[in-house]
C-alpha positions in Angstrom: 271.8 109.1 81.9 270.1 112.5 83.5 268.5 115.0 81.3 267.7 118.4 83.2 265.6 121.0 81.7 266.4 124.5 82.8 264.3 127.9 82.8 262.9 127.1 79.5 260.7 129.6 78.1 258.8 128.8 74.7 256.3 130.0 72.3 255.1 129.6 68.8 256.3 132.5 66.7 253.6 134.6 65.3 251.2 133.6 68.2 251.1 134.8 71.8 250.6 131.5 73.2 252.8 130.7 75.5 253.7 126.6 76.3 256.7 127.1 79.0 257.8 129.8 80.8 260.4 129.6 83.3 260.1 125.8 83.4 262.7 123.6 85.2 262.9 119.5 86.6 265.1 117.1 86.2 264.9 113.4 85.0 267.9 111.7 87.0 267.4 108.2 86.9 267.1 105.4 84.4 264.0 103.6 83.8 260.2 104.5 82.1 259.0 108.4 83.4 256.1 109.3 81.8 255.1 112.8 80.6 251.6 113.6 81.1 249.0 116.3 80.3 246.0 117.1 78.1 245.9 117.7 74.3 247.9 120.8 73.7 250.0 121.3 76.8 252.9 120.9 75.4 254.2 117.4 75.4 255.5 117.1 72.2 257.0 120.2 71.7 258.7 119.8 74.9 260.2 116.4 73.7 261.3 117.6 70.7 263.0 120.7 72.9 264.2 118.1 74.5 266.1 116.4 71.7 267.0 120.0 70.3 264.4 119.5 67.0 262.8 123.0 68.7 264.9 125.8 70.1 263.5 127.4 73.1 263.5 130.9 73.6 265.3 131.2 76.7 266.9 128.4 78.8 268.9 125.2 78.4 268.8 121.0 78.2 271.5 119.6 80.4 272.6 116.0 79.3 275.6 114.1 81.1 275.4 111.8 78.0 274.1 112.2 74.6 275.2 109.2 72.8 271.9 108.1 71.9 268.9 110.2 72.3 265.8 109.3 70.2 262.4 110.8 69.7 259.9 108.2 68.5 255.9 109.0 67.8 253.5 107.1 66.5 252.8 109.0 63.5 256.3 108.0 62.0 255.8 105.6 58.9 258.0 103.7 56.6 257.7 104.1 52.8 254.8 102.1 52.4 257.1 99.7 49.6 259.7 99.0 52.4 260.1 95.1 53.6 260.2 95.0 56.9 262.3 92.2 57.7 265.3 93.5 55.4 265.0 97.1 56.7 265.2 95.9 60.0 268.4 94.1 58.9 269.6 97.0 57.5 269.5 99.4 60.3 270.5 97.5 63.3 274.3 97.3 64.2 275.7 93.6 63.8 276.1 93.4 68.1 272.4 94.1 68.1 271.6 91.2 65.9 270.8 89.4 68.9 268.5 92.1 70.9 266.7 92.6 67.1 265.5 89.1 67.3 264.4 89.0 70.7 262.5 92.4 70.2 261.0 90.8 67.1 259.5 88.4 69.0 258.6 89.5 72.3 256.6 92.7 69.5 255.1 89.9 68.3 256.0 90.5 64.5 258.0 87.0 63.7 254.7 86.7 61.3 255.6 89.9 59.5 258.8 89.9 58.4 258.1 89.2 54.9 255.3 92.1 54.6 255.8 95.3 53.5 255.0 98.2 55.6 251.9 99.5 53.5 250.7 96.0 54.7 250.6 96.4 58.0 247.4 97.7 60.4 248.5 100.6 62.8 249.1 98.8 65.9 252.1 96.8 63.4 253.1 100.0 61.9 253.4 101.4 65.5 255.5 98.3 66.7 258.0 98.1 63.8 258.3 101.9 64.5 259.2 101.6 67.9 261.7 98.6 67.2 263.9 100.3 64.6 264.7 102.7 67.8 265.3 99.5 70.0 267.9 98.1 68.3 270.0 101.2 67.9 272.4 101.9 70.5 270.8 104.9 73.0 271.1 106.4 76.4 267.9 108.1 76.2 264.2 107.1 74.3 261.0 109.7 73.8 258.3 107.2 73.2 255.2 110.0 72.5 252.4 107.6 72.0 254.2 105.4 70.3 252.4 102.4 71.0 248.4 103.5 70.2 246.7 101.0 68.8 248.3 98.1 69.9 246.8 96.0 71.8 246.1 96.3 76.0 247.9 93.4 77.0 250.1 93.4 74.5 251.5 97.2 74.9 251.8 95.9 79.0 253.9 92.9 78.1 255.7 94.8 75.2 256.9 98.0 77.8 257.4 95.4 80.8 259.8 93.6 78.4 261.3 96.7 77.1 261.9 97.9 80.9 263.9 94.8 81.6 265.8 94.4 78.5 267.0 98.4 79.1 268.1 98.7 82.7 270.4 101.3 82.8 268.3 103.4 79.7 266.3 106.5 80.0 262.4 106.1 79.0 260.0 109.6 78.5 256.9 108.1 77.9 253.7 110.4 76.3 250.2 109.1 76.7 247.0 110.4 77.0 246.2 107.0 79.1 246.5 107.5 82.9 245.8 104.2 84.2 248.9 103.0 81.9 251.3 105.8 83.0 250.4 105.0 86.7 250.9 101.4 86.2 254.2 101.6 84.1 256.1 104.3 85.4 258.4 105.1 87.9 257.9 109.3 88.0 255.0 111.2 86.4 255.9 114.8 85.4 252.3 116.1 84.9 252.1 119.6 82.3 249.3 121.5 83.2 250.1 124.7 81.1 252.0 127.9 81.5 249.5 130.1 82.6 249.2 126.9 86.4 251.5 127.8 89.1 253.4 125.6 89.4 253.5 124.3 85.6 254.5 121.0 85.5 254.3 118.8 89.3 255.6 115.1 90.0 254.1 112.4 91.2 254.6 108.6 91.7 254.0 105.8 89.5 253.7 102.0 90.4 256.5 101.1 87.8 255.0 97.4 87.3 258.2 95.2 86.5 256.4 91.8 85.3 253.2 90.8 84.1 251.1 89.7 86.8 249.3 93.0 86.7 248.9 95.5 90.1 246.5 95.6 92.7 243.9 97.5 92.0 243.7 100.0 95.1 247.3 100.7 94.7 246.3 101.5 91.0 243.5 104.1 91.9 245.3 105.8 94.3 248.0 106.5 91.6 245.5 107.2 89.0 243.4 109.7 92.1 246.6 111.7 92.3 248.0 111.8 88.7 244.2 113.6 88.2 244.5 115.9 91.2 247.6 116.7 90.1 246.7 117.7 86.8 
């Protein structure tokens, strides 16, 4: 899976503020890339560009695959009456049954199945959000914060998991938190606003695979240049 954004211009109508303008990079690989920038950049927009929810003005999205390409964020809810056990049965294909259960537990939700939705705190909301996407069948997943409030150590063993469970997969991942994109990922595409030259600039993650944690010096470097970068 490769997703190539080419000479994308873009701009709210009725405003003259402009979020892209001529902007191109690729994602070739498989694996978590995180997108990253400050409040208003552009992140989402671009993700839902992305996944064609927003048309840009000028340019293109090149896929080589789009059989399953997802934007998930963590303001999505569930009507608040829905059981969450039975819509997850619902909604996941029967040779997923296998990967719902494993998800369910490694999300830590085993203990929730029987709740409805309006039951559940933020960081539960958030996970059962974020599953529903799991057990579909995708090539590509836009994760834009979708794990806030959860937990620290839970979110790292959750996105470890998920990174191993999803080899060959395509991860965007939007957060606001740099020492977590510089621990998790594998490339950092850093926004920093149409009116920088150049607007958006790569850099390297530490793409942690397990959950003994990084060392720490590694870790600051990263998070030094994700912030110069920016």
């Amino acid at each position: 899976m490769s997703l190539r954004c080419r000479h994308i211009h873009f701009g709210f109508s009725g405003t003259d503020k402009i979020l892209f303008h001529d902007l191109t990079f690729d994602w070739i690989e498989p694996g978590f890339h995180a997108l990253f920038g400050p409040s208003g950049v552009g992140k989402s927009s671009l993700a839902k560009i992305m996944l064609g929810q927003l048309s840009p003005d000028q340019g293109q999205i090149l896929a080589d695959n789009n059989a399953g390409m997802f934007y998930t964020h963590n303001m999505e809810r569930l009507p608040g009456w829905s059981g969450i056990g039975r819509h997850l049965q619902q909604i996941t294909p029967v040779h997923n049954i296998e990967k719902k259960n494993a998800l369910v537990q490694i999300f830590g939700l085993s203990s929730l199945l029987n709740h409805r939705f309006s039951q559940l705190s933020l960081g539960q909301q958030n996970r059962i959000n974020l599953v529903r996407y799991l057990v579909q069948d995708f090539d590509l997943l836009i994760m834009d914060e979708s794990l806030a409030n959860v937990d620290e150590k839970l979110r790292g063993h959750i996105l470890v998991a998920v990174k191993a469970m999803f080899p060959k997969a395509l991860f965007i991942y939007i957060s606001h938190n740099v020492m977590e994109v510089a621990t998790f990922c594998k490339q950092i595409w850093i926004l920093r606003g149409a009116h920088k030259t150049p607007q958006i600039v790569k850099t390297s993650g530490l793409d942690q695979k397990d959950d003994n944690g990084v060392e720490q010096p590694a870790l600051q470097r990263a998070m030094l240049e994700i912030m110069n970068a920016s």
